[in-house]
C-alpha positions in Angstrom: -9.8 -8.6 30.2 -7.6 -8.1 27.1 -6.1 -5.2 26.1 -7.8 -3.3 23.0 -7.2 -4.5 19.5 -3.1 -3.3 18.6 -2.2 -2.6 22.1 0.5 -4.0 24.1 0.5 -4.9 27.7 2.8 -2.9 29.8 5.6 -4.6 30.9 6.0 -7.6 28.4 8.6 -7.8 25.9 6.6 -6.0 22.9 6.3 -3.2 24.9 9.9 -2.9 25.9 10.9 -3.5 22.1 8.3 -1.1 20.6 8.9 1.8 23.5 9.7 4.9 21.4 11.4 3.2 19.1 9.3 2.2 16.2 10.4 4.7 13.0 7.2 4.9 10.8 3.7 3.9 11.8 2.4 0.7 11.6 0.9 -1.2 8.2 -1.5 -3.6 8.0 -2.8 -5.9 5.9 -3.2 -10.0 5.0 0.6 -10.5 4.9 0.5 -14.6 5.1 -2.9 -15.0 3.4 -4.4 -16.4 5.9 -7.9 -14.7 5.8 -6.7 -12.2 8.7 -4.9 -9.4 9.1 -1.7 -8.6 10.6 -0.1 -5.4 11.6 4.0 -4.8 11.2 6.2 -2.0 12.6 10.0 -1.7 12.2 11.9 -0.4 14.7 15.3 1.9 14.8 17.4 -1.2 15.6 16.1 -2.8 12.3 13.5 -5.1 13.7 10.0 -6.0 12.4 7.8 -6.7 14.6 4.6 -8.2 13.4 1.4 -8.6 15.1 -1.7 -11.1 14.5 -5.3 -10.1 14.6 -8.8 -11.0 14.2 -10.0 -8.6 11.8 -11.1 -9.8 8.5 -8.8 -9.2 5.8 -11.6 -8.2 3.1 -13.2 -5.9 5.5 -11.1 -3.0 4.1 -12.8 -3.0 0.5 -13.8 1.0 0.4 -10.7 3.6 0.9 -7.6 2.0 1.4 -4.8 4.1 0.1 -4.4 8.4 -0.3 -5.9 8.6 -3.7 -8.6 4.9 -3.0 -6.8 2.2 -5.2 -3.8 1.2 -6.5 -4.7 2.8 -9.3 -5.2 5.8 -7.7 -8.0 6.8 -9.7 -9.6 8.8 -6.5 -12.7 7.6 -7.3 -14.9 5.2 -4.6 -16.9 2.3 -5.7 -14.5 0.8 -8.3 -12.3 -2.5 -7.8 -8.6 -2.6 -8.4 -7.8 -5.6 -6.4 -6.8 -8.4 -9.7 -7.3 -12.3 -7.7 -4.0 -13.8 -6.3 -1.9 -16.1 -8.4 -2.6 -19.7 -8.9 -0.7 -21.9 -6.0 0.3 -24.4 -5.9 0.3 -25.1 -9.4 0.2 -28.8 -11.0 -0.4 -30.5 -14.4 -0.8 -34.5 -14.4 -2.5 -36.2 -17.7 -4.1 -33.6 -19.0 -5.4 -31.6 -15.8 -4.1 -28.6 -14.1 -5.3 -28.5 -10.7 -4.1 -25.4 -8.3 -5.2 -23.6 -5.0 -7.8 -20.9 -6.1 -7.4 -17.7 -5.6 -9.8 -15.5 -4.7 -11.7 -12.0 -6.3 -9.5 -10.0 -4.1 -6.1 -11.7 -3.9 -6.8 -14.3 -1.7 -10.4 -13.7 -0.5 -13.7 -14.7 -2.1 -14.1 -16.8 -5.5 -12.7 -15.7 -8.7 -16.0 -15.0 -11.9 -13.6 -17.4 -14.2 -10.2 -18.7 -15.3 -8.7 -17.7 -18.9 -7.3 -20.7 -20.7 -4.9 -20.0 -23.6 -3.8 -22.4 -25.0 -0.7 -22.9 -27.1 0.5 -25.3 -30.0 3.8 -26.4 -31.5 6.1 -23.5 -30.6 3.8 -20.8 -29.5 1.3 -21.0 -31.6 -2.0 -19.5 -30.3 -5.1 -21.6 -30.3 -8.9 -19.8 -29.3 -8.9 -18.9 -25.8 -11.9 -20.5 -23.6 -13.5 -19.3 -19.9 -13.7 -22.0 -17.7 -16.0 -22.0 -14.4 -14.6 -20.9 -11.3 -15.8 -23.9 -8.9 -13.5 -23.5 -6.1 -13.5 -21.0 -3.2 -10.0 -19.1 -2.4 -7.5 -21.5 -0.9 -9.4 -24.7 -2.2 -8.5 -26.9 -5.0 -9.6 -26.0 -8.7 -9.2 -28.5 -11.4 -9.4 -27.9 -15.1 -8.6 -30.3 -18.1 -6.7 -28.9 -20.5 -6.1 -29.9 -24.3 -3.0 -29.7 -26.0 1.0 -28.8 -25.4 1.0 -25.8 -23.4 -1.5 -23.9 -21.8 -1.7 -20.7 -19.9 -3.9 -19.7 -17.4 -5.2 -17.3 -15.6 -7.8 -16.2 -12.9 -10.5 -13.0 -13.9 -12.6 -11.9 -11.3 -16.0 -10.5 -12.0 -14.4 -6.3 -12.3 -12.2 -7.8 -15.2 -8.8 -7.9 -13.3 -6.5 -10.6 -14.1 -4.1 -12.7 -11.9 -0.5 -13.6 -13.0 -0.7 -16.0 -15.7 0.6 -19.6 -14.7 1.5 -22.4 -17.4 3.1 -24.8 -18.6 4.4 -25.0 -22.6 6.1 -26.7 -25.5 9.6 -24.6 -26.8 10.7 -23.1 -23.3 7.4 -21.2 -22.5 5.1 -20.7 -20.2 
């Protein structure tokens, strides 16, 4: 039988390492976004020890932090979380194509992606909303028109990723 969920077995070299010498408590979260969570200590000698587990990293979607959010508005029901950043980012001919981020960082599928696009030295064309087709972690494509474009992923709460691009005049 296996030891309970964030348990050590005595005797094996976690458990030596870890014995009253961890100095805060343990944090968890989706630290690799894998989909899972992991759970990290640091110890008084200046290791970190980090742990994987089963559990579902966008299981914890209610009361995460001392005041809910990292807003810390205090208030349940509303969602902070902006999608991940595009990964993986390329442009060939014409078409961006990235790893998708999802509604929550990296978990679930973004409402849209805002396309800005740009002209000769930073000149701001009509933005457009393009279809989120992808799941997180699978490949989105969009084809783009003209010499620069910024992009960005908005999930269905309005929260906006960290804009990716590519530009004309050193920007993007």
């Amino acid at each position: 039988m296996s030891p309970p969920l964030g348990s050590v077995r005595a005797g094996s070299s976690d458990s030596r390492v870890m014995r009253k010498r961890a100095v805060f408590g343990p944090s968890g979260g989706d630290l690799d976004g894998n989909g899972t969570n992991e759970l990290a200590a640091a110890t008084r000698e200046g290791y970190v020890m980090v742990w994987n587990t089963k559990g579902s990293a966008d299981s914890n979607d209610q009361w995460w932090a001392v005041r809910h959010d990292e807003r810390n508005t205090g208030m349940y029901g509303i969602d902070t979380r902006p999608p991940g950043k595009l990964r993986s980012f390329r442009v060939h001919r014409r078409k961006v194509t990235f790893e998708a981020p999802g509604d929550d960082w990296y978990d679930g599928k973004v409402d849209h992606y805002r396309v800005v696009y740009t002209g000769n030295c930073g000149r701001r064309h009509r933005p457009e909303n393009v279809p989120a087709t992808a799941t997180a972690g699978k490949t989105q494509s969009i084809r783009v028109k003209g010499k620069g474009v910024r992009i960005y992923a908005v999930d269905d709460a309005g929260n906006r990723s960290r804009v990716n691009g590519f530009g004309v005049c050193g920007q993007a």
